[in-house]
BANUVO-233834 format. One record per residue (C-alpha): residue number from 1; residue in one letter; x, y, z. Coordinates in steps of 0.5 Angstrom, whole numbers. Layout:
% BANUVO-233834
k,r,px,py,pz
NUM,A,X,Y,Z;
...
% end
This chain:
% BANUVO-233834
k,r,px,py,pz
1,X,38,45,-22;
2,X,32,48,-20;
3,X,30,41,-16;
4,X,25,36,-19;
5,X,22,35,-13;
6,X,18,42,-11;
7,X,12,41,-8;
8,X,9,47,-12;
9,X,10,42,-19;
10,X,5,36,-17;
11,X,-2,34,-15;
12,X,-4,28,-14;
13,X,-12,26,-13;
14,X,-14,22,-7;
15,X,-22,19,-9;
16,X,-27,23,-4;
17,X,-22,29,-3;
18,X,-24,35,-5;
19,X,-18,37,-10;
20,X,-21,35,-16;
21,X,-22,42,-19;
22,X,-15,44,-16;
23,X,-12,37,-20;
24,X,-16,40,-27;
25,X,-12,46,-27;
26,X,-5,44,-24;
27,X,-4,37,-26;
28,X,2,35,-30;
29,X,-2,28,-30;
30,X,-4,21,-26;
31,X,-1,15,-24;
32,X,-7,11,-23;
33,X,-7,3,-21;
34,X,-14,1,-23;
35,X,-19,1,-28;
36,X,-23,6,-23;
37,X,-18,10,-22;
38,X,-17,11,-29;
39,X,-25,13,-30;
40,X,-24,18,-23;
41,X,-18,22,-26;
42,X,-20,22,-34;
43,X,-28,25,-32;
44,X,-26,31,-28;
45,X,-21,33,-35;
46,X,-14,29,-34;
47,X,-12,27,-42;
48,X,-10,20,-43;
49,X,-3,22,-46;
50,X,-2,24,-38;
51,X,-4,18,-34;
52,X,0,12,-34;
53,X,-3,5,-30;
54,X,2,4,-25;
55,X,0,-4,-23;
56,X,5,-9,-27;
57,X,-1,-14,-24;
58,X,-6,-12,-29;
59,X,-12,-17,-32;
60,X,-14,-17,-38;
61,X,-20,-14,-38;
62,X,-16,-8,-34;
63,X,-11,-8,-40;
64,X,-17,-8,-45;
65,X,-20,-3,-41;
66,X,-13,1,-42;
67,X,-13,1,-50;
68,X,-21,2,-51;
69,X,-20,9,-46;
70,X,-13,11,-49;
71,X,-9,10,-43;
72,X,-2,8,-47;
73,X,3,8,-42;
74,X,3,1,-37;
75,X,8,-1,-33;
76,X,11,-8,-33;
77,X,16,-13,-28;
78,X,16,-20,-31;
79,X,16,-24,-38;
80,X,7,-26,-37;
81,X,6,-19,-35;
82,X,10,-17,-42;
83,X,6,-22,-46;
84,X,-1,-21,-44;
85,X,1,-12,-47;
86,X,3,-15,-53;
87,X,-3,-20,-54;
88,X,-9,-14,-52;
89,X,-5,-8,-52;
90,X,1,-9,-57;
91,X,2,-1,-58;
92,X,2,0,-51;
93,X,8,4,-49;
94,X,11,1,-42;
95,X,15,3,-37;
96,X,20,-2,-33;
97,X,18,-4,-25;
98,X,25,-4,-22;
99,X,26,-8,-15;
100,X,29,-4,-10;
101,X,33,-4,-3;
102,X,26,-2,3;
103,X,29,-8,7;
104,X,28,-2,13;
105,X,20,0,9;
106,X,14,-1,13;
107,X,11,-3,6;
108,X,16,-8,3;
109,X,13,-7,-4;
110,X,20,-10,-8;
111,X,17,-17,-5;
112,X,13,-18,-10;
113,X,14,-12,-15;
114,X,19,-10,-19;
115,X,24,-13,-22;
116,X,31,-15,-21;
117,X,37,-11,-26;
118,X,40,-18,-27;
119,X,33,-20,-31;
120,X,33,-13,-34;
121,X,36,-15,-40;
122,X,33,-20,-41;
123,X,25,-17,-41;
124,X,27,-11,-45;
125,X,30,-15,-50;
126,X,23,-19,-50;
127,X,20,-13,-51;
128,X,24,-11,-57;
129,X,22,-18,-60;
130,X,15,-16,-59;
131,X,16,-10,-63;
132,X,13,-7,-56;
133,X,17,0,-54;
134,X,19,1,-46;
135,X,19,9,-46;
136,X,21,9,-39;
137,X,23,5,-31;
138,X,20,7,-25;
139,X,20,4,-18;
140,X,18,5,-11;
141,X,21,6,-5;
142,X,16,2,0;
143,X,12,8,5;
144,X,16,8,12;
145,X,24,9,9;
146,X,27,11,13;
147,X,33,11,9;
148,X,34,17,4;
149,X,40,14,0;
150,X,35,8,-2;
151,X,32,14,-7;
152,X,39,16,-9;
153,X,41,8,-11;
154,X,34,6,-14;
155,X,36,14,-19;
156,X,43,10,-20;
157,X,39,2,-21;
158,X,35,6,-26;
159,X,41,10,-29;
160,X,44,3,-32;
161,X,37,1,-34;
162,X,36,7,-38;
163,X,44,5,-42;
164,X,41,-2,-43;
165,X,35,0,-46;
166,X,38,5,-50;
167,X,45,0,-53;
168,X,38,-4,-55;
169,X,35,1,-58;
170,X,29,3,-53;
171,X,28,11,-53;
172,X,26,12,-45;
173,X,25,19,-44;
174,X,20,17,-37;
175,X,23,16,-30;
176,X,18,15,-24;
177,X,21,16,-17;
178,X,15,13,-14;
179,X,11,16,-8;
180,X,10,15,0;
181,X,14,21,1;
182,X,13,22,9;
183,X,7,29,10;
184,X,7,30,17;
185,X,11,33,23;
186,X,16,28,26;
187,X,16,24,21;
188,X,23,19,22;
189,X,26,23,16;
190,X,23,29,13;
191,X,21,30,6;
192,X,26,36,5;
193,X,31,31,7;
194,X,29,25,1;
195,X,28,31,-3;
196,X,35,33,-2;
197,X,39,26,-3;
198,X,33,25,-9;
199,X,35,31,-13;
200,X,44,30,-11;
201,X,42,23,-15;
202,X,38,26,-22;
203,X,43,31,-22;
204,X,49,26,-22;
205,X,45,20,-27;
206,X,39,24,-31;
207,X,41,32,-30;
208,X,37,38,-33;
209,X,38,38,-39;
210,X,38,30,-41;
211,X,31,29,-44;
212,X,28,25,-39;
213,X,22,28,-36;
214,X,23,25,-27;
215,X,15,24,-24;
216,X,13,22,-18;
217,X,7,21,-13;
218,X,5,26,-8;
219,X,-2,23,-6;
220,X,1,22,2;
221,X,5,28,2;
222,X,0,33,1;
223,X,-7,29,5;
224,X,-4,26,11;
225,X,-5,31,14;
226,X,-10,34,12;
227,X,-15,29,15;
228,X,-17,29,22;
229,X,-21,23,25;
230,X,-27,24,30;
231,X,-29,18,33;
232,X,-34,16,39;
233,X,-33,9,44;
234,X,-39,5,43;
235,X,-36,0,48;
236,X,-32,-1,54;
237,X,-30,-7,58;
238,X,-26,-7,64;
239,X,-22,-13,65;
240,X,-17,-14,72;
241,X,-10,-17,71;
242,X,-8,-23,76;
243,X,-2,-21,77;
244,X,1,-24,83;
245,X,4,-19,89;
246,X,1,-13,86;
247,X,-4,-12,90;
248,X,0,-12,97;
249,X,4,-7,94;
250,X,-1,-2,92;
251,X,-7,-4,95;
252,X,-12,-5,89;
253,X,-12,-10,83;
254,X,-9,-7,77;
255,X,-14,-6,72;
256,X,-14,-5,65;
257,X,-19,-2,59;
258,X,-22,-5,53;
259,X,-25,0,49;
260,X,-30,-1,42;
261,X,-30,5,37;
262,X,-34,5,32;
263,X,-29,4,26;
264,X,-23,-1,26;
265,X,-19,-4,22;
266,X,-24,-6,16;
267,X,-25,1,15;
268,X,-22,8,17;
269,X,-16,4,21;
270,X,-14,0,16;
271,X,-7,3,16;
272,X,-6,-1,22;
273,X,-5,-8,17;
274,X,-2,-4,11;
275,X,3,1,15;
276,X,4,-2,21;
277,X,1,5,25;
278,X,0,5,32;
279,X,-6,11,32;
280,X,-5,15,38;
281,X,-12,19,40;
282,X,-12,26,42;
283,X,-17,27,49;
284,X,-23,32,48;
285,X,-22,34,55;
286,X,-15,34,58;
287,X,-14,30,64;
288,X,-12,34,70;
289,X,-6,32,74;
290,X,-10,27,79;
291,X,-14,24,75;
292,X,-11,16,74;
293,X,-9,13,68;
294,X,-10,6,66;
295,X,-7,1,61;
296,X,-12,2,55;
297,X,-14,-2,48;
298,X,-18,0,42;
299,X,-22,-4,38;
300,X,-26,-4,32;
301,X,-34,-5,32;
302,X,-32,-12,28;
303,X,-33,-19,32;
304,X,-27,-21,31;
305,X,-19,-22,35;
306,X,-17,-19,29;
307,X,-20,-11,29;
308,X,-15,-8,35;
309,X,-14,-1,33;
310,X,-8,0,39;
311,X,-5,-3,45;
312,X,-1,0,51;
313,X,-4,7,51;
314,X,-5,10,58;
315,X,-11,13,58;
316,X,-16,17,64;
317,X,-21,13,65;
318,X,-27,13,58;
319,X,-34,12,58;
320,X,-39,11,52;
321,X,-40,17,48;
322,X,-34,20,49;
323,X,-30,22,43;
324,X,-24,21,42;
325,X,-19,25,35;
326,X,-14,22,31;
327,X,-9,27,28;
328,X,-6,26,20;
329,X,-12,20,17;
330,X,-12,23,11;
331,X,-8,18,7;
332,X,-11,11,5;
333,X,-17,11,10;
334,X,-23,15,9;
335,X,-24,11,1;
336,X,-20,4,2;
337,X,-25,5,9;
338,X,-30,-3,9;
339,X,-33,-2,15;
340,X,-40,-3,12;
341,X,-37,-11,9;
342,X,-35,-12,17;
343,X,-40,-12,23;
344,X,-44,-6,19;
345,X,-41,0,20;
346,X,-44,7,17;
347,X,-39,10,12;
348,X,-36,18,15;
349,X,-38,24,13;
350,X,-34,29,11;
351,X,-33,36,15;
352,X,-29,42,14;
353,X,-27,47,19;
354,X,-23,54,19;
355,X,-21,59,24;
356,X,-25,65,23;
357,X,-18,68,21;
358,X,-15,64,15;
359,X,-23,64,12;
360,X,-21,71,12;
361,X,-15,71,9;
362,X,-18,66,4;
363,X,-24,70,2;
364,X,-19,77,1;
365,X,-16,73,-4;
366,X,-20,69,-7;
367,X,-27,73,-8;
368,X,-27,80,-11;
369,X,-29,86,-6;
370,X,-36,87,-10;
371,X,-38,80,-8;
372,X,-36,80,-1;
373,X,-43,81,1;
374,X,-47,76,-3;
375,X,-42,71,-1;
376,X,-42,73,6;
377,X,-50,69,6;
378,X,-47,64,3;
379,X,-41,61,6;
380,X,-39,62,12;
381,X,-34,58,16;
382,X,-35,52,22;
383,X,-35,54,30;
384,X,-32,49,33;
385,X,-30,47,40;
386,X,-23,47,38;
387,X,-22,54,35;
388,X,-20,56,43;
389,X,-16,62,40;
390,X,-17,67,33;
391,X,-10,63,30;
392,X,-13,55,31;
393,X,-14,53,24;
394,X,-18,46,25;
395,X,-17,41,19;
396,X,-22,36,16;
397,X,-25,32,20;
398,X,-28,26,19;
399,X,-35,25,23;
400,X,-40,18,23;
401,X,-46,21,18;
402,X,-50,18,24;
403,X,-49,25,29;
404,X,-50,29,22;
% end
């Protein structure tokens, strides 16, 4: 088989992100899971016949929403779910949430989504009762998997509903292996090796060949890294730490560091809560060697205990106005950000950086040769302080609009 999961067959959009004319050629669809969402993909030219709303927690008006605007493929877990389609959408098409094993996930979402395969059974015979048809099953691993055998069961889970289905006389045709793939470097498993255990298991269940179309979301995988976020520190707080017998051996009191950044927990940094990340930042300015490091904290702008951004790093000394870099913030940041509903915080702007190389590269592609010198005055690619050699090509940078 050719691989179901080849990075060149899905695009995924990320609201505030510039992928939108690329998704307009390239899409094969789009998981949405609210009602904004569908809104979003449906203006830049996404059918309806090719989004499917994936939240199996779904309000009426949501529903209604669905049905007025086209979208026939909704997901569901439980009776109550089923009976508020058939109620406001009875000729919905949906697709069965199946719980999953991500006990070793980040982001546990079987606690409170999907549904077990003992009650399959009885959810699709409920749906044929209502006349209703269940076109496919989906799941979700949980971001953080460190297990890529978790995908290979939840494929065979699937496999058994797809049969219990079939002997009920549903037509499933959809699998939707959901996302979370991983989409930097050092991740605890990389996505070529998800993807290797992914594909083994369709080729064993669901080969090519069998009339099932295989979906998944690569919105993290492709935009985690794409992202690089530039923050300042607003403030800095010096506290001594009263520990008896350090000071006769070192000669001073040890001392930590309390610094405030201009986005937290509430904004920018809110993977912190959902993913459990502990952002470290890169320094501008690299130390030298004799320069001592202190224990250091990061926090948000918002008053409250809660806006801790990371502890226990190591850091040279800061001072207000200093800037601070964190790599790979492209994923569920810069548009989930609620810095403006906590302590005030001004919504970042966006600024793309190239090396001079790969802007090069891209024009030569991209631009006929007789455009070169009207596209010359046009666009022409952003020097930075990073750009230290020809081949450093800088990411996206998220940046305060107030330095602007």
């Amino acid at each position: 088989m050719a691989g179901y999961l080849n990075e060149t067959d899905f695009v995924m959009v990320e609201e505030g992100f510039s992928t939108r004319d690329l998704l307009e050629e390239l899409t094969l669809g789009a998981s949405q899971a609210t009602t904004a969402e569908m809104e979003l993909v449906q203006r830049i030219g996404v059918p309806a016949s090719k989004i499917i709303y994936t939240n199996p927690c779904k309000q009426i008006a949501q529903i209604k929403y669905a049905a007025k605007h086209g979208v026939q493929l909704l997901s569901f877990d439980n009776e109550m779910e089923l009976a508020k389609v058939v109620k406001s959408y009875p000729s919905a098409k949906m697709v069965l949430c199946i719980a999953t094993n991500d006990s070793h996930s980040l982001s546990r979402l079987s606690l409170t989504f999907g549904a077990s395969l003992k009650s399959c059974r009885h959810l699709l015979q409920d749906a044929k009762k209502s006349h209703v048809d269940v076109v496919g099953v989906s799941f979700h691993i949980g971001s953080g998997c460190p297990d890529p055998q978790a995908y290979a069961q939840s494929i065979a889970d699937a496999r058994l509903v797809f049969e219990i289905g079939a002997e009920l006389g549903h037509r499933m045709h959809i699998l939707d292996l959901g996302g979370s793939f991983p989409g930097v470097e050092g991740a605890k498993v990389r996505f070529e090796e998800i993807a290797s255990a992914i594909n083994s298991a369709l080729d064993l269940y669901f080969p090519e060949g069998c009339g099932v179309d295989i979906l998944a979301k690569l919105g993290r995988y492709y935009v985690t890294s794409a992202f690089t976020l530039a923050v300042s520190v607003i403030a800095k707080k010096e506290v001594l730490l009263d520990q008896p017998g350090r000071e006769e051996e070192t000669g001073s009191t040890p001392k930590t560091f309390v610094y405030h950044m201009d986005e937290g927990v509430y904004g920018i940094f809110n993977s912190v809560l959902f993913d459990n990340t502990c952002p470290t930042p890169v320094l501008l300015k690299k130390p030298s060697i004799e320069q001592p490091l202190y224990n250091s904290s990061l926090w948000g702008p918002a008053l409250d205990g809660c806006d801790c951004v990371a502890e226990g790093l190591w850091l040279p000394q800061l001072h207000v106005g200093d800037w601070l870099v964190f790599e790979n913030m492209g994923t569920y940041t810069y548009t989930v950000g609620m810095g403006s509903l906590f302590g005030g915080t001004q919504t970042c702007r966006v600024t793309y950086a190239m090396s001079r190389v790969a802007w090069e590269t891209l024009r030569e592609k991209l631009l006929p040769a007789e455009a070169d010198e009207d596209a010359e005055g046009v666009c022409k690619p952003l020097s930075c302080g990073w750009e230290i050699t020809d081949t450093l090509c800088v990411g996206p940078v998220f940046t305060p609009a107030s330095i602007m």
